[in-house]
C-alpha positions in Angstrom: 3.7 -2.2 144.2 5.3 -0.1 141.8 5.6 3.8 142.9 2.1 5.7 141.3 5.3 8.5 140.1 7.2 5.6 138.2 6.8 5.4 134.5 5.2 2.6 134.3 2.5 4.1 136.4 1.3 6.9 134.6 -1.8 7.7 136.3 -4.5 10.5 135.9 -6.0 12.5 138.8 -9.0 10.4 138.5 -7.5 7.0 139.4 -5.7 8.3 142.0 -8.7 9.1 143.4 -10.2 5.8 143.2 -7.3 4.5 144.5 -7.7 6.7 147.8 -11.3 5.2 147.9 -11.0 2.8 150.7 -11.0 -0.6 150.0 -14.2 -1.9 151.9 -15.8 0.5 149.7 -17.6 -0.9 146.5 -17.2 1.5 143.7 -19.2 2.3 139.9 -16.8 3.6 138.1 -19.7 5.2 135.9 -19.2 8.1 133.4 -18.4 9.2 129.4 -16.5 7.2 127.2 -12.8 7.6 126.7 -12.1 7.8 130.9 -9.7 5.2 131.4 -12.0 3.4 133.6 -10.7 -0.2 131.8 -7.1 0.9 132.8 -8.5 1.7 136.3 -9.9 -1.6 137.0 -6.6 -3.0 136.0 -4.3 -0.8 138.5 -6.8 -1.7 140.9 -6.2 -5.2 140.9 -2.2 -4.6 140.6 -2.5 -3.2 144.1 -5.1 -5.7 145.2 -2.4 -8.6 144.1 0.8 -6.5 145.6 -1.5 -6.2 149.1 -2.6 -9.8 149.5 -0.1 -11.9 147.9 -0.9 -15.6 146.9 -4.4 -15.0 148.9 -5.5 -12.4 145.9 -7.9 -14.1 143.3 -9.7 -11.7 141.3 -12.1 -12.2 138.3 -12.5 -9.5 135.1 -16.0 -9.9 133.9 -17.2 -9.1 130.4 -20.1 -9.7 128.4 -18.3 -10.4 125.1 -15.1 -12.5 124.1 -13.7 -9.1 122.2 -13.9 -7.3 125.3 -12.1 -9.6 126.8 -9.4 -9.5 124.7 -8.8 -6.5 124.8 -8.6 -6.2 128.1 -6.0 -9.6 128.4 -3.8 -7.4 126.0 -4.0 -4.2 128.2 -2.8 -6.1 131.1 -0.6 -8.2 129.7 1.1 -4.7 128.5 0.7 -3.1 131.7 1.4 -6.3 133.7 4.6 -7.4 131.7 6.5 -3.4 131.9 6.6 -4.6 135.8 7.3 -8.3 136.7 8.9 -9.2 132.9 8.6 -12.5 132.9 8.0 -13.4 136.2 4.8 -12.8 134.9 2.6 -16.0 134.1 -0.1 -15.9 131.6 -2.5 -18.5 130.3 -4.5 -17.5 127.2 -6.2 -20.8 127.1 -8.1 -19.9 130.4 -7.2 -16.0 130.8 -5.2 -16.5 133.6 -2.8 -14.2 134.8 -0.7 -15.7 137.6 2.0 -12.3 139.6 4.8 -13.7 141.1 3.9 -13.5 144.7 0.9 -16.1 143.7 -1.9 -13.8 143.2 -4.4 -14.5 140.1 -6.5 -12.4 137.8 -9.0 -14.9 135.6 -10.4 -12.6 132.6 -13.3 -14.0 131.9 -16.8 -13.8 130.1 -20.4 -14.4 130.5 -23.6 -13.0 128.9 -26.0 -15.8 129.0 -27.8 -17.2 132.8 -26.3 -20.5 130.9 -23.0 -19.2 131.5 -23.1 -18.6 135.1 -22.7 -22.4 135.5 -18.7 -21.9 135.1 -19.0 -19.5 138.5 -20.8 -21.4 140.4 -18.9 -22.3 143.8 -15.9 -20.6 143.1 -14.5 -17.9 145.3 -12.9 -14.3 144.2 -11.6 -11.5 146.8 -12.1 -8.7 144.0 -15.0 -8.7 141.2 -13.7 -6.5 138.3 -17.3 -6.1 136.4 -16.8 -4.1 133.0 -18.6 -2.2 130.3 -22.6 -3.5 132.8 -24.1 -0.7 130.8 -24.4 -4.3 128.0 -26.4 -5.9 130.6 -30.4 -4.8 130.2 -30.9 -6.5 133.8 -28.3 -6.7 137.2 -29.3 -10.2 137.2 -26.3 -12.0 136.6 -23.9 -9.5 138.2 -26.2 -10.0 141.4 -25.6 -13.7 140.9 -22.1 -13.1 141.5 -22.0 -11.6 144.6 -22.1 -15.3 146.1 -18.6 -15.4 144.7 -17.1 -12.8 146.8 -15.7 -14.2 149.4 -12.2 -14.8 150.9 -9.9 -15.8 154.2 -9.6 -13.2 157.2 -7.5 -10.0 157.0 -8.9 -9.3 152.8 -11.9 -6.8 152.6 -13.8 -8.5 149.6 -14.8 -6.0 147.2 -16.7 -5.5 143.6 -16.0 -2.5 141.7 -18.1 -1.9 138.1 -17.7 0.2 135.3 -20.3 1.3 132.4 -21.1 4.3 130.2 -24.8 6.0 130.1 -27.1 5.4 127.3 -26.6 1.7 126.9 -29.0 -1.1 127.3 -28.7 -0.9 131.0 -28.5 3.2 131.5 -31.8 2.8 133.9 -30.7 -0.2 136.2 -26.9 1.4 136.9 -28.0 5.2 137.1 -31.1 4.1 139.3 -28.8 2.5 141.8 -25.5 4.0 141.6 -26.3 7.2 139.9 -29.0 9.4 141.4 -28.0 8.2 145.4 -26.1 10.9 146.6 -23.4 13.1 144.5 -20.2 11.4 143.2 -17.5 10.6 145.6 -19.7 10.4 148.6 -20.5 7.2 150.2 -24.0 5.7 150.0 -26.1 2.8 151.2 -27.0 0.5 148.1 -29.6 -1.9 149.0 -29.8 -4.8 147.0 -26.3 -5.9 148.4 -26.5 -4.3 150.9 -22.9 -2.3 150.4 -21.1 0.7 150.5 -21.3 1.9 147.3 -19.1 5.4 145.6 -19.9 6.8 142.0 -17.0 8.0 140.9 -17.7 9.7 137.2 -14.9 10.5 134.2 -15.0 11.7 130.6 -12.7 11.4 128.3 -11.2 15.2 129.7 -10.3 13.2 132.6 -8.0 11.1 130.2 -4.7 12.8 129.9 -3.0 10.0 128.1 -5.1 10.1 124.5 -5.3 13.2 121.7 -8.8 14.0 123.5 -9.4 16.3 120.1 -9.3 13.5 117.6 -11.5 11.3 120.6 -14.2 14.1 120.5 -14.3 13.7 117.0 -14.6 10.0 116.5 -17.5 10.6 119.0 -19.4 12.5 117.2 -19.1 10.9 114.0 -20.2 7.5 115.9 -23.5 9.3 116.7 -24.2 11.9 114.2 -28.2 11.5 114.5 -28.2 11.2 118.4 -27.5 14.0 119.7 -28.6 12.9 123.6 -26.1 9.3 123.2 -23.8 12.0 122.1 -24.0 14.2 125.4 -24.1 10.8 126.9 -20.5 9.7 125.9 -19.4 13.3 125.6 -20.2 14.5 129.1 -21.2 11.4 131.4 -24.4 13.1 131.7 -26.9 10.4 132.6 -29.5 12.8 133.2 -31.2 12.0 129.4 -34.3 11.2 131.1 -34.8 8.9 128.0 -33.5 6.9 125.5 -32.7 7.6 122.0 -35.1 5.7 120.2 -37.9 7.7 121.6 -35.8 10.5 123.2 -36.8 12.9 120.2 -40.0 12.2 120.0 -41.7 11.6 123.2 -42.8 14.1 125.8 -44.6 13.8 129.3 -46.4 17.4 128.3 -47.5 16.1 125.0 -48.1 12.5 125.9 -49.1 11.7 129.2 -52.8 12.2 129.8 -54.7 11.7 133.1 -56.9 9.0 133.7 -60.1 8.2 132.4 -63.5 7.8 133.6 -65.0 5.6 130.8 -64.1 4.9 126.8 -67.0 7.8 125.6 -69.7 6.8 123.9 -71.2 8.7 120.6 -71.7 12.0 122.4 -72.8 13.7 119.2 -69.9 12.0 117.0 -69.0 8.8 115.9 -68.4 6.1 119.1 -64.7 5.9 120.0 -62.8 2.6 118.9 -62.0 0.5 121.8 -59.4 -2.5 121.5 -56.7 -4.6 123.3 -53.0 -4.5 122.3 -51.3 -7.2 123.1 -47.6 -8.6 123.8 -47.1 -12.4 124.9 -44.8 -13.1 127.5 -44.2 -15.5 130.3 -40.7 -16.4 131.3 -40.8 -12.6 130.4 -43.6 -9.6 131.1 -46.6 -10.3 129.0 -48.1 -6.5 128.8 -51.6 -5.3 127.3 -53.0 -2.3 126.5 -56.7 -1.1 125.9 -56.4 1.4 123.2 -59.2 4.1 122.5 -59.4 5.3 118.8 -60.7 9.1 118.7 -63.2 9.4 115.9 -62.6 13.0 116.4 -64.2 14.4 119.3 -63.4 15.5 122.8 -62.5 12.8 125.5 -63.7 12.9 129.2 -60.9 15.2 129.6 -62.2 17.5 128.0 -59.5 17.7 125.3 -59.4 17.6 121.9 -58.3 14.0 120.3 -58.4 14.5 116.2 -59.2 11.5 114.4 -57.3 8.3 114.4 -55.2 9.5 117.3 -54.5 6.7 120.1 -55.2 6.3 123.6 -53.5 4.1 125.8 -56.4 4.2 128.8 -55.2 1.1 130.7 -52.9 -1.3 130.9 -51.8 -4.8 132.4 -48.4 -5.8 133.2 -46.9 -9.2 134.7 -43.9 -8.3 135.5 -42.6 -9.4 138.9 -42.5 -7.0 141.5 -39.6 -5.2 141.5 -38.3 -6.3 137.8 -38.9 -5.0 134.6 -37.5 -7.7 132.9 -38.8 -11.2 134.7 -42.5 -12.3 134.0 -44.6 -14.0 137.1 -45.1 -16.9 134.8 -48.5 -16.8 133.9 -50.2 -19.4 131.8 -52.6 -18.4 129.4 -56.4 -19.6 131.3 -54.7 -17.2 134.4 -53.2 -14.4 131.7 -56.7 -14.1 130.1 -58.8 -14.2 133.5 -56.8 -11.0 134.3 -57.5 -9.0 130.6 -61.2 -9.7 130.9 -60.9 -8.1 134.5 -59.0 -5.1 133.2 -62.0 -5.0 130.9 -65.1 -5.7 132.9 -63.3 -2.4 135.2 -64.4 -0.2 132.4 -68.4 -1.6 131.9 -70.3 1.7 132.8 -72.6 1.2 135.3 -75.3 4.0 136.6 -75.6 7.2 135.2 -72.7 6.6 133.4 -74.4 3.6 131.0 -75.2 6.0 128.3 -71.7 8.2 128.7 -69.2 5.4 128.1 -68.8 2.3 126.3 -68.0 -1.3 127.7 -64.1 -2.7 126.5 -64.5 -6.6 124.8 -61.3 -8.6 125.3 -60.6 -7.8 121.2 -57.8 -7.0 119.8 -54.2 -7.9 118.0 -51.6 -9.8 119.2 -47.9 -10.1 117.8 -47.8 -12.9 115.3 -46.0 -15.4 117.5 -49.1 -16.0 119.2 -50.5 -18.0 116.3 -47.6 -19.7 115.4 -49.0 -24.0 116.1 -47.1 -25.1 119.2 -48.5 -28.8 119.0 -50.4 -28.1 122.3 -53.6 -29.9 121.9 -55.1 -26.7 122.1 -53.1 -25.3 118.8 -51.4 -21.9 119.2 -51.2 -19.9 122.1 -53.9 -17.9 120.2 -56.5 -20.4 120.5 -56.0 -20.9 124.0 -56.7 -17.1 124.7 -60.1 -17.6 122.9 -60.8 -20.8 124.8 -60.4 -19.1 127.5 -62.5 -15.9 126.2 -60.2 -13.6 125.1 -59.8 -13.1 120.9 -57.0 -11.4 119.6 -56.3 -10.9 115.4 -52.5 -11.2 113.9 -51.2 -7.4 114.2 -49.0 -7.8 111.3 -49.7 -5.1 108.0 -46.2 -3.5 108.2 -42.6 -5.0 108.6 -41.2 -4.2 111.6 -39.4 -0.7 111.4 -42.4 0.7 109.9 -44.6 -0.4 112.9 -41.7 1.6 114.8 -42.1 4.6 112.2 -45.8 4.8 112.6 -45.4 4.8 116.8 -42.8 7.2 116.6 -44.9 9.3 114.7 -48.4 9.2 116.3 -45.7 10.2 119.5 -44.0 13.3 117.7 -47.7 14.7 116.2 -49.6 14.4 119.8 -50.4 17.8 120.6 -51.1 18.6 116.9 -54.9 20.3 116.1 -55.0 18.3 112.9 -53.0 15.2 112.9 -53.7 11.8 115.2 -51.4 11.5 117.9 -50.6 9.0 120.6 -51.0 9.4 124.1 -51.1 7.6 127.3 -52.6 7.2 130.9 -49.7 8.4 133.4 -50.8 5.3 135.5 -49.8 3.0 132.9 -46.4 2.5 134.6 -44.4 -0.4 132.9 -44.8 2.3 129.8 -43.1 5.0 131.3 -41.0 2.9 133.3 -39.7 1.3 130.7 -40.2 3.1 126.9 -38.4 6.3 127.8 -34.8 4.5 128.2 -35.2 2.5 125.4 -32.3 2.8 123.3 -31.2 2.2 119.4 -30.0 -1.3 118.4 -26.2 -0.7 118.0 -26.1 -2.6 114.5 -29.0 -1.5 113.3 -29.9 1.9 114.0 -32.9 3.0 112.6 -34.4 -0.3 115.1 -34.9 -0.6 118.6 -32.6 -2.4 121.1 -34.9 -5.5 122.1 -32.4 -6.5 124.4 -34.0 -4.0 126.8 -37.2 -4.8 128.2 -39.4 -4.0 125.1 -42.3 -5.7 126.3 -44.7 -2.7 126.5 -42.9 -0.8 123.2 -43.9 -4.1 121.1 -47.3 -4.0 122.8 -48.1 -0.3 121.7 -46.8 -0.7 118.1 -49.1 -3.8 118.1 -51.7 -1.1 118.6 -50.4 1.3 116.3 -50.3 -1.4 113.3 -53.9 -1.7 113.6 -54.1 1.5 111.9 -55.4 2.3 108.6 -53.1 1.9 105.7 -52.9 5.3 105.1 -51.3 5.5 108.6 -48.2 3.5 107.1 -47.9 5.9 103.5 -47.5 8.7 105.9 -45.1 7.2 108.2 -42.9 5.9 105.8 -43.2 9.2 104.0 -42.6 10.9 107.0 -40.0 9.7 109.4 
């Protein structure tokens, strides 16, 4: 291998010190934008290919066809300064072939569908780039079964990502928040040594890092915590942008509740479901409380209209947020009216609280006609006793301005809010770190798992009309 003082080497004090890693080590190379960490990943398989020779085949993974390319013309640069043309490359496949017989295949997948051109193939070095476009690990924990190689190679998978995109909470919650960059730590779904290893674009002394700052801050001018994201590496922004301005645990979060109140001297509280279909994927309801204006059982003051998510039903697997259990509908509907029947008062409470009826809206897929004897997915809820309404009065982004908000005014004396049970967990496991769709901003990524964000603005469309002037008006 070239010396790391030739030319042609140029490297910063941060890939050296991923180089010294050692190599049955895995590594995220997780951190701001503008760190090299593309141009790492390709010195890293230079000396993986110089080390093991013909026995070297490594795979570049990317989840679009741009990326790709733009990573086949960095190496092919990089690659082609050293070997010339004893360097082999086949754009047709992405194949570059060193002259000692070792192979780097740059490659793409985005889709489960696309795992199919992996399967039973074997790679001594996974090269995983930009997994912050990846809302689940899924298919990155498919390739694991890839990795594997003769005697004498440590196999190894080293990834990359930035903070604040789709997947900032599945890389920071196993990578990030272990143990303090450059120390080694125990990661347990493959069961591997991992190291963080962070950069910013300060750690990059081979670009004008003044005119980089700049184009950073004109790509987010709005976002100030995606800014601090790319700026700084920092993926302490406990939650996304698209609610990151406007929702609070000290406003929001409420403890739980006894009962939905009764009258108690005002007008009864509004109880109803809110509900998002899923099976393949989570499937999440909500029973929402409508304060008529009063006090709740917590003694605090709800003004009118506001919204309270008091329970809520998730079918997530265990340990995903983004794979349903597959529930059909007679089994998702036994489960709702359960949820309900938990809140029937019983006792001394009968007078206090109110009993919950599986009511309530639905997102409009649900009544679209499958051509299932029963008709639409709709229909087979009420079969099975459960009735939910179309939740449709608003186009989409204004369903997201009224959420956003009932979230920003909770708190207020004089204006409806929207709060939530803390034990509702697939909320706040999952509506804090959701982020902006890149090509639309003013939307919501719903490549994320969205399930219980859809759900909730579901309930929030149920409002009044006059709800929607004031959002619009407003945010």
């Amino acid at each position: 291998m070239p010396s790391l003082q030739d030319e042609v080497l140029r490297l910063s004090a941060f890939q050296l010190r991923v180089l010294a890693i050692p190599e049955e080590i895995d590594v995220f190379l997780g951190g701001g934008r503008g760190g090299a960490k593309s141009y790492t990943l390709a010195v890293l398989a230079l000396r993986h290919a110089e080390q093991y020779g013909a026995r070297a085949r490594m795979l570049y993974l990317r989840q679009s066809h741009q990326g790709c390319a733009d990573y086949e013309a960095l190496c092919l640069d990089l690659y082609t300064r050293i070997y010339g043309r004893a360097l082999r490359f086949n754009a047709q496949v992405g194949l570059f072939r060193f002259p000692n017989g070792a192979t780097l295949e740059v490659n793409q997948m985005e889709t489960p569908a696309e795992y199919a051109k992996m399967h039973g193939r074997s790679f001594t070095l996974l090269l995983l780039d930009e997994t912050g476009q990846y809302a689940t690990p899924d298919l990155l924990d498919k390739l694991r079964s890839n990795l594997r190689g003769p005697a004498g190679i440590p196999i190894r998978c080293v990834l990359a990502g930035n903070p604040g995109d789709v997947g900032h909470q599945w890389l920071s919650k196993r990578y990030v928040f272990k143990t303090k960059p450059w120390e080694p730590f125990y990661e347990e779904k493959s069961q591997r040594r991992f190291v963080y290893a962070p950069s910013v674009f300060l750690d990059n002394p081979f670009i004008d890092q003044n005119e980089y700052r700049r184009q950073l801050e004109a790509s987010c001018p709005s976002d100030p915590e995606l800014l601090r994201a790319w700026l700084d590496g920092d993926w302490t922004i406990a939650r996304g942008a698209f609610f990151g301005a406007v929702l609070e645990e000290s406003r929001n979060a409420v403890e739980r509740w006894p009962g939905i109140p009764a009258a108690w001297g005002y007008e009864p509280w509004d109880s109803y479901l809110a509900h998002d279909y899923g099976s393949t994927a989570p499937s999440v309801t909500y029973i929402v409380a409508r304060s008529p204006g009063a006090k709740g059982p917590d003694d605090r003051w709800y003004p009118r209209d506001s919204l309270v998510l008091v329970d809520e039903l998730a079918s997530n697997e265990p340990g995903s947020l983004s794979r349903g259990m597959g529930w059909t509908v007679p089994v998702l509907a036994d489960a709702i009216k359960e949820m309900c029947k938990a809140w029937a008062p019983t006792g001394a409470d009968s007078a206090r609280y109110q009993r919950v009826r599986p009511e309530g809206v639905a997102d409009d897929a649900c009544f679209a006609q499958t051509g299932h004897s029963r008709g639409s997915i709709a229909d087979e809820f009420r079969h099975a006793g459960v009735t939910f309404r179309p939740a449709k009065k608003a186009d989409r982004l204004t369903g997201w301005a009224i959420m956003r908000r009932l979230l920003q005014d909770a708190g207020k004396p004089d204006v409806p809010g929207l709060y939530i049970a803390r034990h509702c967990e697939y909320f706040w496991a999952t509506v804090l770190y959701l982020g902006r769709d890149p090509r639309r901003i003013e939307d919501l990524d719903s490549r994320a798992a969205d399930h219980a964000a859809d759900a909730v603005r579901y309930g929030c469309l149920r409002q009044r009309s006059q709800m929607i002037k004031m959002a619009i008006s407003g945010i």
